[in-house]
RODO-2510 file (C-alpha; in nm, 4 decimals, decimal comma):
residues 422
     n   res          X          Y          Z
     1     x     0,2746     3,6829     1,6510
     2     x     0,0118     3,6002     1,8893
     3     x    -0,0511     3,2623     2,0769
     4     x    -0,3727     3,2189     1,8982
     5     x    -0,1838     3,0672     1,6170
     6     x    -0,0164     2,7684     1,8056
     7     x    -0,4210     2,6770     1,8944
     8     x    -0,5355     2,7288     1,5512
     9     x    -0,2335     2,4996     1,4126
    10     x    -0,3143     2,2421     1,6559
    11     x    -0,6796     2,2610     1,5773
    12     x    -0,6421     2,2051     1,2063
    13     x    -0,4035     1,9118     1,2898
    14     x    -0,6407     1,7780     1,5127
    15     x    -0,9407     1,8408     1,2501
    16     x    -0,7324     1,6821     0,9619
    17     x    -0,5612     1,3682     1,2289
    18     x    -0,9166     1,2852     1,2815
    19     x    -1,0598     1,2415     0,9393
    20     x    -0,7452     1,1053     0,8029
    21     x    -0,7405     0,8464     1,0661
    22     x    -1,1060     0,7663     1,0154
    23     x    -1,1027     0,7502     0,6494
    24     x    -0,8061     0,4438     0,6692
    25     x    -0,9754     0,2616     0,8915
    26     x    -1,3195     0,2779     0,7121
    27     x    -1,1051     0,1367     0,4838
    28     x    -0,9668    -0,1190     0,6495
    29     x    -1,3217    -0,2061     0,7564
    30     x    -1,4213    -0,2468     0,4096
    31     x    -1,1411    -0,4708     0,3060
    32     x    -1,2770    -0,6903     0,5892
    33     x    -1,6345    -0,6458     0,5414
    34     x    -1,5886    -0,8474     0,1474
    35     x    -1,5596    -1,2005     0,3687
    36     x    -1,8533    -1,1439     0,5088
    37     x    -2,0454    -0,9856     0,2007
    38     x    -2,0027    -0,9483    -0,1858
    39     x    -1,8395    -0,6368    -0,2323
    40     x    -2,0936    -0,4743    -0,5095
    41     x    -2,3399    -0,4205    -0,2014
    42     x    -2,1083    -0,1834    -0,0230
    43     x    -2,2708     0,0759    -0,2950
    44     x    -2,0947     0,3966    -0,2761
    45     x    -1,9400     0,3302     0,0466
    46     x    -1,6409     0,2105    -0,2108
    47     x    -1,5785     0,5052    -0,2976
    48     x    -1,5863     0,6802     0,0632
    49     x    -1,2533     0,6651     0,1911
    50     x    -1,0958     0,8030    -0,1264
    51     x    -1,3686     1,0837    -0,1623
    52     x    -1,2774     1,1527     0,2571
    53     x    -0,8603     1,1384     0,2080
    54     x    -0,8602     1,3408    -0,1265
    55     x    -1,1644     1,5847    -0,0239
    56     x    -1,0444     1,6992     0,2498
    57     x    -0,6592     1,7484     0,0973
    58     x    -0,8104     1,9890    -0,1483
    59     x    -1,0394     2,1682     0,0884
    60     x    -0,7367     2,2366     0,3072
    61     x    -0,5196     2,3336     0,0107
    62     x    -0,7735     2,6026    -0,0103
    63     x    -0,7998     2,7159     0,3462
    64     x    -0,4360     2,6935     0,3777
    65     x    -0,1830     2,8348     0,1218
    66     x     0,0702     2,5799     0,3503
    67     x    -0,1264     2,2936     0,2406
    68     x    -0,1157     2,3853    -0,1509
    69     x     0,2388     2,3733    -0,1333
    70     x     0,2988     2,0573    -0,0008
    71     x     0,0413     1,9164    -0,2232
    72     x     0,3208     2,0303    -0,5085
    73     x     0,5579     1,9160    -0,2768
    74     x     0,3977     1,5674    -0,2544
    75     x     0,4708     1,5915    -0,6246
    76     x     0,8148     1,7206    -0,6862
    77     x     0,9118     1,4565    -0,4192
    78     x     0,7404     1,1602    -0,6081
    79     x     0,7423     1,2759    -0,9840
    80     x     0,7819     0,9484    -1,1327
    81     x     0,3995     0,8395    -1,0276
    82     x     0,3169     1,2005    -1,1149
    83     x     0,3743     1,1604    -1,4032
    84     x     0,1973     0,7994    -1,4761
    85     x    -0,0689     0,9228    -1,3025
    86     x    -0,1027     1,1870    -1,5590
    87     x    -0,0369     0,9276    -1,8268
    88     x    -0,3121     0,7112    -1,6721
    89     x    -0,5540     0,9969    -1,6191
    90     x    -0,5752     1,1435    -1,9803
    91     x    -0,6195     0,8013    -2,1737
    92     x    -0,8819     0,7025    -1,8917
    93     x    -1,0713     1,0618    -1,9481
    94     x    -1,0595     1,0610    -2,3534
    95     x    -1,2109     0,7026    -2,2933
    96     x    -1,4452     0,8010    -2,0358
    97     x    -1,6239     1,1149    -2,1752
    98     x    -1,4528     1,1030    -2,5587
    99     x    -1,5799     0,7671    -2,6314
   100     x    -1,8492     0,7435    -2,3862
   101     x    -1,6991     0,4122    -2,2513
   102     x    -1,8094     0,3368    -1,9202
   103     x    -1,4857     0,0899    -1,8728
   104     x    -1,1214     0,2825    -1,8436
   105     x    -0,8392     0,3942    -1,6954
   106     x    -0,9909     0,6780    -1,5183
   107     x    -1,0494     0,4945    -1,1580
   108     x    -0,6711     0,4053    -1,1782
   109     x    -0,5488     0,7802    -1,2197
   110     x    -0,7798     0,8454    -0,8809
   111     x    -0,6219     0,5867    -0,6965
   112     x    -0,3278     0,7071    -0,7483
   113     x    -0,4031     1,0401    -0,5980
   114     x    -0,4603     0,8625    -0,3063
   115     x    -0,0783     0,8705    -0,2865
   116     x    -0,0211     1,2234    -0,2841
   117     x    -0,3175     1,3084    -0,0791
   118     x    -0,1871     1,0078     0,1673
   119     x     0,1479     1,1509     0,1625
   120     x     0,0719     1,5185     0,2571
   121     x    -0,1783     1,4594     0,4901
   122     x     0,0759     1,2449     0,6923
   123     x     0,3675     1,4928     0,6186
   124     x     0,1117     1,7535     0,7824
   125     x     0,0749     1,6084     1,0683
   126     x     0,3571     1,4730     1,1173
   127     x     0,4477     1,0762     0,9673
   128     x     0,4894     0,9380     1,3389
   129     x     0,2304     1,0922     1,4576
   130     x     0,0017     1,0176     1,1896
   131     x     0,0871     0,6354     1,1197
   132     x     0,1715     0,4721     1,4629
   133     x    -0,2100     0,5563     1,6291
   134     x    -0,3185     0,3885     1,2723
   135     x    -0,0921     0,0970     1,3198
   136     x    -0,2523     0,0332     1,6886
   137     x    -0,5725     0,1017     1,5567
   138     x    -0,5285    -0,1558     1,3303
   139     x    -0,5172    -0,4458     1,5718
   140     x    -0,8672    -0,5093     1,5920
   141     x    -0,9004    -0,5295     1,2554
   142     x    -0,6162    -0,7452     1,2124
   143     x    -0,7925    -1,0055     1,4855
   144     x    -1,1496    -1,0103     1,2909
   145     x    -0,8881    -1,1048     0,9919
   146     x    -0,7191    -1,3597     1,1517
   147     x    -1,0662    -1,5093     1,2596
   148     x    -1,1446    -1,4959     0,8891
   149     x    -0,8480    -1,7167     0,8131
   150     x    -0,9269    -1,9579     1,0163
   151     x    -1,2905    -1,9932     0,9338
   152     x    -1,1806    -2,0486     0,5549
   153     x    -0,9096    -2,2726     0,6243
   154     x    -1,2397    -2,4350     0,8012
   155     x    -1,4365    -2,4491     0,5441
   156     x    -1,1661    -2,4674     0,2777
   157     x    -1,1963    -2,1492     0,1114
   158     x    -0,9184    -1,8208     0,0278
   159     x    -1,1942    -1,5566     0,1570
   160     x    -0,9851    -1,2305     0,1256
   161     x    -0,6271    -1,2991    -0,0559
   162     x    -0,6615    -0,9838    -0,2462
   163     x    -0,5849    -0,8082     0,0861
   164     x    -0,3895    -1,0064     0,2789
   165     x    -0,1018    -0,7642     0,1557
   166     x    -0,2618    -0,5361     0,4455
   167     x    -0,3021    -0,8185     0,7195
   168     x    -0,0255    -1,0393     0,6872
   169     x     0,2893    -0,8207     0,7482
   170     x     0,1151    -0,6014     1,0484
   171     x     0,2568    -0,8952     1,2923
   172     x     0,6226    -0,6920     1,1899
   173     x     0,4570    -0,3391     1,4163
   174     x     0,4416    -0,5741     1,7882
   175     x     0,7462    -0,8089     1,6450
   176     x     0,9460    -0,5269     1,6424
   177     x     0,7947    -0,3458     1,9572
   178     x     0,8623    -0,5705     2,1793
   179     x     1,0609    -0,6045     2,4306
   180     x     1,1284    -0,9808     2,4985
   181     x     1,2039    -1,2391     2,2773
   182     x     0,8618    -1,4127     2,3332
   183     x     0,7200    -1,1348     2,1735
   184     x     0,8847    -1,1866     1,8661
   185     x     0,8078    -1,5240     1,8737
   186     x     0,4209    -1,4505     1,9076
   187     x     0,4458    -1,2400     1,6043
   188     x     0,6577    -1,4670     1,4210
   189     x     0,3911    -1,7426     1,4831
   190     x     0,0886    -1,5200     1,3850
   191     x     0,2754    -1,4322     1,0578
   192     x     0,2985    -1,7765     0,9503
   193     x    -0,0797    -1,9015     1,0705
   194     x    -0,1871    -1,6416     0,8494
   195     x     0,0410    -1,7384     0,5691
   196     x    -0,0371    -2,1026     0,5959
   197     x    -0,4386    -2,0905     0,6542
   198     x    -0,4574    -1,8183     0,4006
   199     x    -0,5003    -2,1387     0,1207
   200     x    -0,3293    -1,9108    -0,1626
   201     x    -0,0120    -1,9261    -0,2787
   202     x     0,0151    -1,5509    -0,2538
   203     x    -0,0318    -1,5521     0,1137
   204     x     0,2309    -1,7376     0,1502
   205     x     0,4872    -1,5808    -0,0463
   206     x     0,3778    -1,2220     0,1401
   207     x     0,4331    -1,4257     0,4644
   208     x     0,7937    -1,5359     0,4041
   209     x     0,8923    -1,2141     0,2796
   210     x     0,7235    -1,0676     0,6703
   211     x     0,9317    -1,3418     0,8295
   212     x     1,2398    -1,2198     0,6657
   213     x     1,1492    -0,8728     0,7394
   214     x     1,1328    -0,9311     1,0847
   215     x     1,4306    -1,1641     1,1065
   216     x     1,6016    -0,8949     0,9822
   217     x     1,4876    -0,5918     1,1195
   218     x     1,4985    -0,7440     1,4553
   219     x     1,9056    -0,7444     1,4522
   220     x     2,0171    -0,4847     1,7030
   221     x     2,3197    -0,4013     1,4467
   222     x     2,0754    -0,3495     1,1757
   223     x     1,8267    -0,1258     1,3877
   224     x     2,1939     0,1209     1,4669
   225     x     2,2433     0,1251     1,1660
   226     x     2,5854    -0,0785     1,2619
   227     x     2,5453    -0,3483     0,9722
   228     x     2,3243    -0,2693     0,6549
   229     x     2,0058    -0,5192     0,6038
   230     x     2,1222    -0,6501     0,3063
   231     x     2,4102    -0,9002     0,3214
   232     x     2,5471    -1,1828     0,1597
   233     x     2,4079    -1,3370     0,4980
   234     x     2,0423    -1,1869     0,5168
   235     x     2,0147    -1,2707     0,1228
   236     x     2,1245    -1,6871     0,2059
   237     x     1,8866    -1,6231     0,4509
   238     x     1,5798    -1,4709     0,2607
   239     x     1,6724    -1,8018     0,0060
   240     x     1,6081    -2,0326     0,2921
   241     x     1,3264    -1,8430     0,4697
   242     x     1,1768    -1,8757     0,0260
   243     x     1,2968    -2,2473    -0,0046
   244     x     1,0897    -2,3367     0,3058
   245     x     0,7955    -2,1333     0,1960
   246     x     0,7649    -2,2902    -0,1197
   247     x     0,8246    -2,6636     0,0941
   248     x     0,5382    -2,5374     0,2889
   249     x     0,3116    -2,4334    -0,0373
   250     x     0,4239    -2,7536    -0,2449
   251     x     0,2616    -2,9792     0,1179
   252     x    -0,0445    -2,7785     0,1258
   253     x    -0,1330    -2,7696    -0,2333
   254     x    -0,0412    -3,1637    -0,2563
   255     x    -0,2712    -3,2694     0,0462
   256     x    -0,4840    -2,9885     0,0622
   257     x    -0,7640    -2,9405    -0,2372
   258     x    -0,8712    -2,6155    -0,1397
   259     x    -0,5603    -2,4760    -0,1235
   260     x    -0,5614    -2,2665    -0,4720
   261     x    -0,2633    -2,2263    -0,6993
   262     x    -0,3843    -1,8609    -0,8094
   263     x    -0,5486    -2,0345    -1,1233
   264     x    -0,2289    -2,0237    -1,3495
   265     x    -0,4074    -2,1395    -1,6796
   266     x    -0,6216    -1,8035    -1,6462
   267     x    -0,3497    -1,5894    -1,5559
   268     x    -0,0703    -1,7387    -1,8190
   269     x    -0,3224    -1,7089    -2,1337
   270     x    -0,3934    -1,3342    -2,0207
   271     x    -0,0267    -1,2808    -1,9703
   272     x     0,0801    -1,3897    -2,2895
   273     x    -0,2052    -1,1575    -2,4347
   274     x    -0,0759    -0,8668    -2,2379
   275     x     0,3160    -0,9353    -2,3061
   276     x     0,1750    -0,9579    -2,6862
   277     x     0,0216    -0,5900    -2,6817
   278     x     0,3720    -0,4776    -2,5379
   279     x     0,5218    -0,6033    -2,8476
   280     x     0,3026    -0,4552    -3,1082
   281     x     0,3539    -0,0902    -2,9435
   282     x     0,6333    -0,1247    -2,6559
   283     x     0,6871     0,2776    -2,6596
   284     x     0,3423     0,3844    -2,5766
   285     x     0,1243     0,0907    -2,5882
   286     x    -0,2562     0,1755    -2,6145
   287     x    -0,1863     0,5415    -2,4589
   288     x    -0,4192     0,3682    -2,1474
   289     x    -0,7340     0,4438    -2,4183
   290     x    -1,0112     0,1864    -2,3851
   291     x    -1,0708    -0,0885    -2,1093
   292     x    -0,8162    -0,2500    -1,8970
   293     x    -1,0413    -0,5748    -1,8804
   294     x    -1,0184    -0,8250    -2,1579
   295     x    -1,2492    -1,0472    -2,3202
   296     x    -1,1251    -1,4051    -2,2041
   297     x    -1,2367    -1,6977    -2,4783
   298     x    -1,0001    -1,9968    -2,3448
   299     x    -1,2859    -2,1023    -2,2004
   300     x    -1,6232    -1,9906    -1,9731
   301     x    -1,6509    -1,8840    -1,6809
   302     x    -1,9267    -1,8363    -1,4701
   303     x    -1,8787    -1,4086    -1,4395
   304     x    -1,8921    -1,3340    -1,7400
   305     x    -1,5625    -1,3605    -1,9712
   306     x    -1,4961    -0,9553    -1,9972
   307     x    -1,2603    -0,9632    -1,7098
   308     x    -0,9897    -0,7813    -1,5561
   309     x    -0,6352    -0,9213    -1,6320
   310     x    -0,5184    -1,0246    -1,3332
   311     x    -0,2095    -0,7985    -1,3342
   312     x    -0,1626    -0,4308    -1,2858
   313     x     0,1856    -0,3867    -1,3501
   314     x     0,1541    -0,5710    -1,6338
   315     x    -0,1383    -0,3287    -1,7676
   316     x     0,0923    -0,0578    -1,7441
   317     x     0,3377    -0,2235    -1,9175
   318     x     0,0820    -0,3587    -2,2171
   319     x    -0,1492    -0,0047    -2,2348
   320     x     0,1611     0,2267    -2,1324
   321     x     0,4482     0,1285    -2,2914
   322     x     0,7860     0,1579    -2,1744
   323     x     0,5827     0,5572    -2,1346
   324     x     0,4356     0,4055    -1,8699
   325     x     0,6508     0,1298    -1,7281
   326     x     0,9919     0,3191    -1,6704
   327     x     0,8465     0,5776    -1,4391
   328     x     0,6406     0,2940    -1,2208
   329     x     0,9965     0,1113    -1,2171
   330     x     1,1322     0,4439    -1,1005
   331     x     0,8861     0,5059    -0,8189
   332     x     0,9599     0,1447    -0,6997
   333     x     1,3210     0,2035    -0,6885
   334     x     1,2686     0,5303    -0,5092
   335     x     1,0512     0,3464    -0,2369
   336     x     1,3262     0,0925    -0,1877
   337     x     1,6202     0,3384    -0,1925
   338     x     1,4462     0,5539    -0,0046
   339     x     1,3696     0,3099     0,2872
   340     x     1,6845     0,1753     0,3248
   341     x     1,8666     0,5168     0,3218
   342     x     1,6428     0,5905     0,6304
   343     x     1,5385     0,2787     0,8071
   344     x     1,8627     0,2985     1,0625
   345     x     1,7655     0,7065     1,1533
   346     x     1,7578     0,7804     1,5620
   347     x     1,3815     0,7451     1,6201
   348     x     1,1775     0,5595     1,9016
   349     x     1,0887     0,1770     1,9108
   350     x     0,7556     0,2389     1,7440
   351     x     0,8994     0,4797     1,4684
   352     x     1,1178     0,2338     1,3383
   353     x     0,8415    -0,0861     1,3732
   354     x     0,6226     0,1749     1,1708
   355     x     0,8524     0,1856     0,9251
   356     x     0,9563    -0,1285     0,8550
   357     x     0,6160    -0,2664     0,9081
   358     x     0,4426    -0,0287     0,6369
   359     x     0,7612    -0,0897     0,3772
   360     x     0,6494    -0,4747     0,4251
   361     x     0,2978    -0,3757     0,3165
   362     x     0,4356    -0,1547     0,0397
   363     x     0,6200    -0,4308    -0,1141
   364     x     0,3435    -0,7385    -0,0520
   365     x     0,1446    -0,4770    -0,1820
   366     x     0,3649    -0,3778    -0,5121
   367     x     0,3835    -0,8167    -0,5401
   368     x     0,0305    -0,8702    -0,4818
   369     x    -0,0724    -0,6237    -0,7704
   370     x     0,1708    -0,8200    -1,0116
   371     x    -0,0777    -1,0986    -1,0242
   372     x    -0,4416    -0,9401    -0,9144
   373     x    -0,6784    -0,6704    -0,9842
   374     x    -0,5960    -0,4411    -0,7407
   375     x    -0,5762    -0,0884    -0,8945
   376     x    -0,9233    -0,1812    -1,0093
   377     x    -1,1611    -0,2120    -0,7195
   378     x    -1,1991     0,1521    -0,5520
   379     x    -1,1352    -0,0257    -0,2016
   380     x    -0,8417    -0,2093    -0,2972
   381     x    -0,6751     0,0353    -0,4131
   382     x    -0,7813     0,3173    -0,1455
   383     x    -0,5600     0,0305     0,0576
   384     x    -0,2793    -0,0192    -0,1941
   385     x    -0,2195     0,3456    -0,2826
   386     x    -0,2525     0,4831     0,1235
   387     x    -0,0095     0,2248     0,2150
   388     x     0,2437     0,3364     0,0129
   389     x     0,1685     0,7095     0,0763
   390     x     0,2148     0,6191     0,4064
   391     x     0,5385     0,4279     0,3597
   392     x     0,7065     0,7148     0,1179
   393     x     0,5960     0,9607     0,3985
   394     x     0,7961     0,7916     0,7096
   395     x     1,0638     0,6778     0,4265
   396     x     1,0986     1,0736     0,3711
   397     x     1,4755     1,1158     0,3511
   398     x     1,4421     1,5603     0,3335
   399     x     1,2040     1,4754     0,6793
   400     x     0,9682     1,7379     0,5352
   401     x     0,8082     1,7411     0,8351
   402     x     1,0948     1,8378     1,0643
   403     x     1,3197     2,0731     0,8687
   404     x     1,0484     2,1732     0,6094
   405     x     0,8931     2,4719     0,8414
   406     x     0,8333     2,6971     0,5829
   407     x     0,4918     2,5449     0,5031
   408     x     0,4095     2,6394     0,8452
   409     x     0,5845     2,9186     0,9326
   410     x     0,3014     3,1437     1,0331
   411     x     0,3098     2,9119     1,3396
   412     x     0,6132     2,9138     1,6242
   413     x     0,7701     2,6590     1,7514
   414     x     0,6264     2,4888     2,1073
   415     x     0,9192     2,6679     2,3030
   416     x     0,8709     3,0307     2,1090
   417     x     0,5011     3,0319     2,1929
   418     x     0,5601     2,9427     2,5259
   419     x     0,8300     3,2046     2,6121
   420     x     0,5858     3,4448     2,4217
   421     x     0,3384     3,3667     2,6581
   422     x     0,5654     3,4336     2,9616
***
């Protein structure tokens, strides 16, 4: 065993840190860049940070037999999406180059390998090293946000709701870092701006769920592990912290006529329509063959009335079947278990604000989808399907990354190369 190897190992982290890093926060920038532009002129740029995160997965997987394996690891460990994703992915090609249709399922099955590509990247490196430089990095974006917010409360318009999943809970990371109680505060207050100027009803719901998060999370018994998060107490509390949400929502929409209510005679009729195709095949559904937009005739609408639905649970639900639907519950369960099993683990300040900060974003994220197109745009869900890779990769319970040195055991630790050195 020569030294060499520690260099090389550090190298390819350091070659792999840098691209995964710059991939997230290209897309970041591109969730950002849709207030300021309509997103069909970022051209192929959509598609860039999924090309970056999965291309260079598989062309380390190549170079490095340690890489294949956790790429099957990445599956064994999250099997329920694996297999939806596989679900999603054959009914999306058969509809793609069988039928020639140029509308399918096939750009859901790639978001979802965002996941797994998300998730062993970050295991590779190392989750805490790999998300906490992303989370600081993501301040500046946050700010351009937050200026966005309060030019459409401005001007009266919801310029990026679709996203706000991202911006809204990232107040949790310095909530939860600091070290006074003014600090909290500030976060606490740029958590509900962003809620309350946001001028969606969505906003606001993914706001009181961050306020609750940090509420919570910011107990010193919960942090040790001394009391568990949930409680007959922290569940009164999430009631109020919902009750005075929905206050807050019922003022703004009343006296506000901007503020949108998500458009609920649009959403309802497509609903019913997808509840509807459940019941005709609730086992398999449509097998995820043909388009998961739907030809809207309640009444017209400027874009066209070949939509999306407006739900992408739902679509899994309708096209998949209870196929499809049990193993998405499953992976949602094994987010939530898995988070709460871990979130009280001896770590540092920032590894625990990492973690409860990105299992915010996971589950605005998971809420968001329920009632928007998210899966559907190649940006969006670059976003959706990264943050929860990065979520289930911190949330690891085995710590892959710590005690799982057989993917890299070609390499010695730091103290073995340094007494081989000596």
């Amino acid at each position: 065993m020569t030294t060499a190897e520690p260099i090389r190992y550090a190298r390819e982290i350091t070659v792999i840190g840098a691209v995964f890093t710059l991939a997230y926060l290209l897309g970041l920038a591109e969730v950002v860049s849709w207030s300021f532009m309509p997103r069909s002129q970022l051209g192929l740029l959509r598609f860039l940070p999924a090309a970056l995160i999965i291309g260079l997965t598989l062309a380390a997987a190549l170079l490095s037999g340690g890489i294949a394996r956790l790429v099957w690891l990445s599956i064994i460990r999250n099997w329920p999406l694996a297999l939806l994703c596989v679900y999603v992915a054959a009914g999306g090609m058969y509809t793609r180059f069988v039928l020639d249709s140029k509308e399918s399922f096939f750009g859901h099955a790639i978001g979802m390998l965002v996941f797994f590509a998300t998730w062993t990247l970050a295991t590779r490196i190392g989750p805490v090293r790999a998300i906490v430089p992303l989370l600081r990095a993501s301040i500046p974006f946050w700010l351009v946000m937050f200026g966005v917010v309060c030019y459409g409360f401005a001007i009266g318009k919801h310029l990026a709701h679709e996203i706000m999943y991202v911006f809204a809970p990232l107040p949790l990371y310095l909530g939860l870092t600091a070290r006074t109680r003014g600090g909290r505060i500030i976060a606490f207050a740029a958590i509900v701006l962003v809620a309350a100027m946001g001028l969606k009803n969505t906003t606001l719901i993914i706001g009181a769920f961050s306020v609750f998060m940090l509420w919570i999370f910011s107990q010193p018994e919960v942090r040790s592990g001394i009391r568990p998060p949930l409680t007959i107490k922290s569940v009164v509390l999430f009631a109020v912290v919902a009750l005075v949400a929905y206050a807050g929502w019922s003022h703004l929409s009343a006296n506000i006529g901007e503020f949108s209510s998500g458009n609920t005679d649009f959403r309802q009729y497509n609903y019913a329509r997808l509840w509807n195709m459940f019941l005709v095949s609730p086992m398999m559904g449509d097998r995820f063959i043909g388009t998961p937009n739907l030809m809207f005739d309640l009444y017209q609408i400027e874009l066209g009335q070949n939509l999306p639905s407006h739900s992408d649970l739902l679509d899994v639900l309708a096209h998949g079947g209870l196929l499809g639907a049990i193993p998405l519950a499953l992976f949602i369960a094994m987010i939530v278990i898995s988070f709460l099993r871990t979130c009280a683990r001896p770590g540092s300040d920032e590894t625990y604000a990492a973690q409860v900060t990105l299992f915010a974003v996971a589950i605005s994220a998971l809420f968001t989808s329920t009632g928007n197109p998210v899966w559907a745009n190649p940006t969006n869900a670059f976003m959706f399907w990264a943050s929860l890779g990065l979520c289930q990769a911190l949330n690891n319970p085995h710590r892959d990354h710590e005690v799982g040195t057989w993917w890299r055991s070609r390499v010695p630790r730091e103290t073995e190369s340094t007494s081989m050195a000596a």
